[in-house]
N, C-alpha and C positions, 0 to 999 in steps of 0.2 A: 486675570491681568493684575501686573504687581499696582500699588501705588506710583515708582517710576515712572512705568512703561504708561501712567493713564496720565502724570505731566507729560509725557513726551508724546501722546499720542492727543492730547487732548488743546496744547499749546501748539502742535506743529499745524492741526488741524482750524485754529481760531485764524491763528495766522495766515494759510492758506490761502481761506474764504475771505479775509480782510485784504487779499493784495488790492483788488479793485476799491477799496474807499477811496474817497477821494476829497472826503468832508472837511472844511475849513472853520463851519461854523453849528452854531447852537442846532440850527434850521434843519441840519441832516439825522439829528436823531429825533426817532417818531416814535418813540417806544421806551421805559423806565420801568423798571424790577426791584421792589422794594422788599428784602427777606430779613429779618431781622431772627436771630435766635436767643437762648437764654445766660445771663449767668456766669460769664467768664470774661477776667479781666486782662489786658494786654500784654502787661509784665508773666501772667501765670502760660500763656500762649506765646507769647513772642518776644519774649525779654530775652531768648538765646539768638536772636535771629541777627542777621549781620547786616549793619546800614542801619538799621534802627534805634530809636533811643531807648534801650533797655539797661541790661546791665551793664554794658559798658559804657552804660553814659557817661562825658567826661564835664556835666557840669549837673552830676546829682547833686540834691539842696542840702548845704549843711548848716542843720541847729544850732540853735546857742550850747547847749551843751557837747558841742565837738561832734557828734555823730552823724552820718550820713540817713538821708530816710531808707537807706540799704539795712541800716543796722538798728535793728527794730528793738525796745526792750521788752524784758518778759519780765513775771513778777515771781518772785519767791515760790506762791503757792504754783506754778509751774515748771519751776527746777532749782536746784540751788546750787547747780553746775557750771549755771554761767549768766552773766545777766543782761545779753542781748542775742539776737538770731537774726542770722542774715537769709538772703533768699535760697532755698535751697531747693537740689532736683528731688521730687515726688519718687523716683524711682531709683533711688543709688543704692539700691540691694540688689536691684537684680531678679533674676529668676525669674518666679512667678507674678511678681510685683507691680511690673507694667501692665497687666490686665487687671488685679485686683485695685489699685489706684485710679482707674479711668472712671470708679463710681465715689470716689470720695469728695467729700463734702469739706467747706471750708470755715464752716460759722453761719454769722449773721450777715443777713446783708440789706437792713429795714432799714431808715428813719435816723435813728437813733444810734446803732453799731455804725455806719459810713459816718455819721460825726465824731463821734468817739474816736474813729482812727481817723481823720481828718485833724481833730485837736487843732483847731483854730489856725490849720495850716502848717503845724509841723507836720503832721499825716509820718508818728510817727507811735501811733496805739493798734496797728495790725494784730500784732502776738497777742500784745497785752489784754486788751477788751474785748477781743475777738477771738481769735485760735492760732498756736504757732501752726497748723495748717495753710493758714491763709496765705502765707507765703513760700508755698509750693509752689514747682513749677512744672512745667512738661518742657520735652523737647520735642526737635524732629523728627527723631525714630517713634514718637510716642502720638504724633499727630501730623502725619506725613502729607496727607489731603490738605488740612489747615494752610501748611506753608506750602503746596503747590501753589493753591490758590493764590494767596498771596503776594509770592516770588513772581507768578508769572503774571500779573497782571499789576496792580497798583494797590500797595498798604498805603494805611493811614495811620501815624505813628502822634499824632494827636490829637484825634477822636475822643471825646467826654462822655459820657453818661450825663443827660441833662438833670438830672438830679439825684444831690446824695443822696440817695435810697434806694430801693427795689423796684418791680416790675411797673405796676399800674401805673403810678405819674412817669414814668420814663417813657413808655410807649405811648400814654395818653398824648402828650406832647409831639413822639411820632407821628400821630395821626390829628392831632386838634394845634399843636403850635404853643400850647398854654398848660399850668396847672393851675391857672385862674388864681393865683395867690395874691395876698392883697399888692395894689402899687401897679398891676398889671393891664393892658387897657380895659378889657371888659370885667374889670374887680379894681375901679382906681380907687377905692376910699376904704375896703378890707371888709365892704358891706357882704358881698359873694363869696361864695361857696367854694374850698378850693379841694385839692387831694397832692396827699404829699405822701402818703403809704396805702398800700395796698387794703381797699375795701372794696365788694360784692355784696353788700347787706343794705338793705333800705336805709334811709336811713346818716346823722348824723354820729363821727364817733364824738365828737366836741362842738359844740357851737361854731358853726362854717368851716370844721376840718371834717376833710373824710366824707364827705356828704353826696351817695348814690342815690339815683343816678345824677348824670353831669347833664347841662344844658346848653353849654355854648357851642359857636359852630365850628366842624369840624372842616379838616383840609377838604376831603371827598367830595363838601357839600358846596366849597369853592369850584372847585372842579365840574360839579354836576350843572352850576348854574353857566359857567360858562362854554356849559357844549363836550367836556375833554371825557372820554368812554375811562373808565375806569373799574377794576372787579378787585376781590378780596376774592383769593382761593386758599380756603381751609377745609379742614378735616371735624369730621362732629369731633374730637377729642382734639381740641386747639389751645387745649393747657390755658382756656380763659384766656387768651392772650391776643382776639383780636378785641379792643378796645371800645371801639364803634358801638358794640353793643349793649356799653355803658352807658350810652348817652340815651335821654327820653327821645328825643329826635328819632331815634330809629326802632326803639321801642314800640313807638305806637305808629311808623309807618304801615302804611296797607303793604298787601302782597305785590301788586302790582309797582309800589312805588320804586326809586331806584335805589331809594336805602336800602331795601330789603332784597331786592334781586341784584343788587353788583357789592353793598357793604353786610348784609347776612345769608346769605344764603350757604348752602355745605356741597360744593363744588365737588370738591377732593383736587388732590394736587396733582393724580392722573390729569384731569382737567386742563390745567398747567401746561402739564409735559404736552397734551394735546392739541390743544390751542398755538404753542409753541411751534412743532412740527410741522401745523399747518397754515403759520403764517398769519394767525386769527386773533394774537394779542391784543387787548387795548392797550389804549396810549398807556394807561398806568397801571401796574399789577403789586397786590399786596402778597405776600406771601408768608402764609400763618402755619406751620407746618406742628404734626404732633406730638403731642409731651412725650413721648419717648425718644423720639428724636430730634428733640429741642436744643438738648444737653447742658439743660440743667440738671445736676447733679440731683440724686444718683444715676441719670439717663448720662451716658459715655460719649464722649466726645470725637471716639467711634466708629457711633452709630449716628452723631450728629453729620460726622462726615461722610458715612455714606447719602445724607439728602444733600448733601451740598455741592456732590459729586455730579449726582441725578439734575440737580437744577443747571449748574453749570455746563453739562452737559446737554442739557435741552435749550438752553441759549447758542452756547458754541455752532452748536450742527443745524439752529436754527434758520433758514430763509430769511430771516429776521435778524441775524446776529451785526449785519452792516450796519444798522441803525436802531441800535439796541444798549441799552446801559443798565445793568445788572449790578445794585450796591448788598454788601452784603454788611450786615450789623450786628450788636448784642445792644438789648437792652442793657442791664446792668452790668456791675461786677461779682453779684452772687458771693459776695463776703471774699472772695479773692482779691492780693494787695496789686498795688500799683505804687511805684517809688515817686510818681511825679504828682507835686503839689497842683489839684485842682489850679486852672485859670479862672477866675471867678473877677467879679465886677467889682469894681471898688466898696468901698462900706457905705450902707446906707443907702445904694445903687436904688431908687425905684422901680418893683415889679424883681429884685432878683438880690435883696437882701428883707429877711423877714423878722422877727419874735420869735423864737423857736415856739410852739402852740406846745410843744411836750416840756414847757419849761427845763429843760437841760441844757443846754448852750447858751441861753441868750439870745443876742443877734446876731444870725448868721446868716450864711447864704443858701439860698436856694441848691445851687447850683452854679455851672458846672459841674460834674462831679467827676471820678476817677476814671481814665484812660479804658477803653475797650477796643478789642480786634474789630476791625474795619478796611475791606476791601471794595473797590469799584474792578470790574469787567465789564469791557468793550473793545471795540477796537483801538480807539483812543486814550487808552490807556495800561495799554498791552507793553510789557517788556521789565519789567521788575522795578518800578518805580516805587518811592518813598514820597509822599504827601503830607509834610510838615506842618501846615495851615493850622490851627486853633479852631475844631466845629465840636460840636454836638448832635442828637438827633433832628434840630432844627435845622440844622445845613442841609440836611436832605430836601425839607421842604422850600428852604432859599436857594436848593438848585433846580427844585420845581418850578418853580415862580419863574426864573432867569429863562428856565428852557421854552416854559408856554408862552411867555412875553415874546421870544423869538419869534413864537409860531403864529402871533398876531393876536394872541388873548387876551381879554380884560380882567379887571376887576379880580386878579385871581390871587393878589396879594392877601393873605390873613392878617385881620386885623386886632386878633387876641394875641401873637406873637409880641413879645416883649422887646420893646423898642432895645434893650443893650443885645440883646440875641441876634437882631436883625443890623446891627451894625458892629459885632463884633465877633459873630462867631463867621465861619467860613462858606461860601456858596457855593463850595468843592470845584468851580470854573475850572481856578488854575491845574487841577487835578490831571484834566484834559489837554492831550496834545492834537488838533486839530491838525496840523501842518505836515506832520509826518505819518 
């Protein structure tokens, strides 16, 4: 089956099943899919795509010095040919090039490298600090599943990365609301322990940075108290990337407790598809899939799309798919650029401006950080929409919140979530067309 013929077969098929919705409100969906994968930034993925703010945006930011964040500079000891680079396609040779570029790598994408090309908000040190790599791009011949997905269901064209950095605080925030930095509510005075880059080591890398494992509570553990069934389905090679098992909480849970049977346990994604088919989902599913087909580089974006294919297709033809909401995400941006200036809180914002701890910056912000592909499937929000809104990985959880509150649930708001997060980033609501 080509790529085409599985949009056409696989959107004509969602739709089908969906003539009988009939949903108006939060109340009809009973089911949320939460898949996040690795490493790719919006503009590197969708900046060719039409409707969206990529490169043809007609209101890119321009510097004080007259340049667009399109027109990145590069430095001497990198060419002496010319002295900026704009975005260019990964593949404009041709030939064999399109498969040997699906494993390339684009730089840094820690801490320190996303500030760097950030620059205090010109975000315009991609080339320079980083790699003229970084702004590469694919199209649609080169990732055809990518923008099926997309096209036929609802992109999110400004989705953040909750923080400029890499994996671990970005996910952790996924699944806990926080990276506990100081100003935040369970860390207001800078006493607490926070993570801002990526550690798995017992252990502090500085006096309260980086400090494993973590201890605050996480979203699942809101969830579990107030009754809502929840699982994490992964694979034992889960590229470290479900989060939960960071925290001491689950660490020293017993076998029987529900940390360890719905937030550790090694499923597999068969599981998934299984559960799926036969109508046995919990309300909430994590979906942690493995490092090879993550697609973080060098793993191919692919092979990332043959699971993405597999997932969506196990919701579509699901029994379940009338009341079912499938978001799909990237943690970071894995050193790939994005032309649009972070939306970030004003200066000095508590809980989401900090001290840089790596003294390089200053004070800076946490977060938002730089744009990532993001899709929701459902029935309500089926038909090629563009989803404008201002979120991060928080709005996932602020559309948890909104959907369980529907359902009659308590207490299920987090309380580590950072009060500007919770009233400025997006609760994806309007994303959803209930009416039609």
């Amino acid at each position: 089956m080509s790529w085409i013929s599985y949009l056409e077969v696989t959107i004509f098929f969602a739709l089908a099943i969906s003539v009988s919705v009939s949903a108006d409100s939060l109340e009809d969906i009973k089911h949320v899919v939460l898949f996040m994968q690795e490493n790719r930034a919006f503009d590197h993925y969708f900046g060719t795509m039409a409707g969206v703010r990529g490169f043809a945006d007609p209101n890119v930011q321009v510097n004080p010095d007259g340049r667009t964040t399109f027109q990145q500079p590069v430095t001497k000891q990198q060419t002496n040919k010319a002295d900026q680079l704009t975005p260019w396609y990964i593949n404009y040779l041709g030939g064999e090039w399109p498969e040997a570029t699906q494993c390339m790598g684009a730089g840094d994408w820690g801490w320190e490298h996303m500030h760097a090309a950030y620059n205090g908000g010109l975000t315009n040190q991609w080339a320079a600090t980083n790699t003229p790599y970084s702004i590469g791009f694919f199209k649609r011949s080169d990732i055809p599943v990518h923008f099926d997905i997309a096209e036929g269901w609802t992109v999110g064209d400004m989705y953040q990365e909750s923080v400029l950095g890499s994996t671990d605080p970005n996910r952790i925030i996924w699944m806990s609301g926080t990276v506990n930095n100081p100003g935040t509510p369970n860390n207001p005075d800078g006493d607490g322990n926070m993570i801002l880059d990526n550690n798995a080591s017992p252990g502090c890398e500085k006096p309260h940075l980086n400090c494993y494992p973590f201890t605050w509570k996480t979203m699942p553990e809101y969830w579990t108290d107030a009754g809502v069934s929840w699982q994490v389905y992964q694979e034992v090679d889960n590229f470290q990337d479900n989060m939960l098992a960071y925290f001491t909480q689950y660490q020293k849970a017993g076998k029987d407790s529900p940390l360890t049977k719905h937030g550790k346990a090694y499923l597999g994604l068969q599981q998934f598809y299984d559960d799926a088919a036969n109508g046995t989902l919990p309300e909430i599913s994590y979906i942690v899939g493995p490092a090879e087909l993550s697609e973080h580089y060098p793993y191919l974006p692919s092979d990332g799309a043959w699971l993405q294919k597999k997932v969506v297709d196990a919701i579509t033809s699901s029994p379940l798919y009338n009341s079912t909401v499938l978001i799909i995400s990237y943690d970071e941006v894995g050193g790939y650029a994005d032309h649009v200036t972070p939306y970030t809180a004003p200066k000095d914002t508590p809980g989401e401006w900090i001290h840089d701890p790596y003294g390089m910056v200053g004070n800076t912000p946490v977060g938002p950080g730089f744009r990532l592909p993001f899709s929701i499937i459902s029935p309500w929000t089926r038909g090629g929409h563009v989803f404008t809104e201002h979120a991060d990985h928080n709005s996932q959880n602020l559309f948890i919140e909104e959907w369980l509150t529907a359902h009659g649930h308590q207490n299920i708001r987090s309380k580590e979530m950072p009060p500007w997060r919770r009233q400025h980033m997006s609760n994806l609501l309007k994303a959803f067309d209930f009416d039609h």
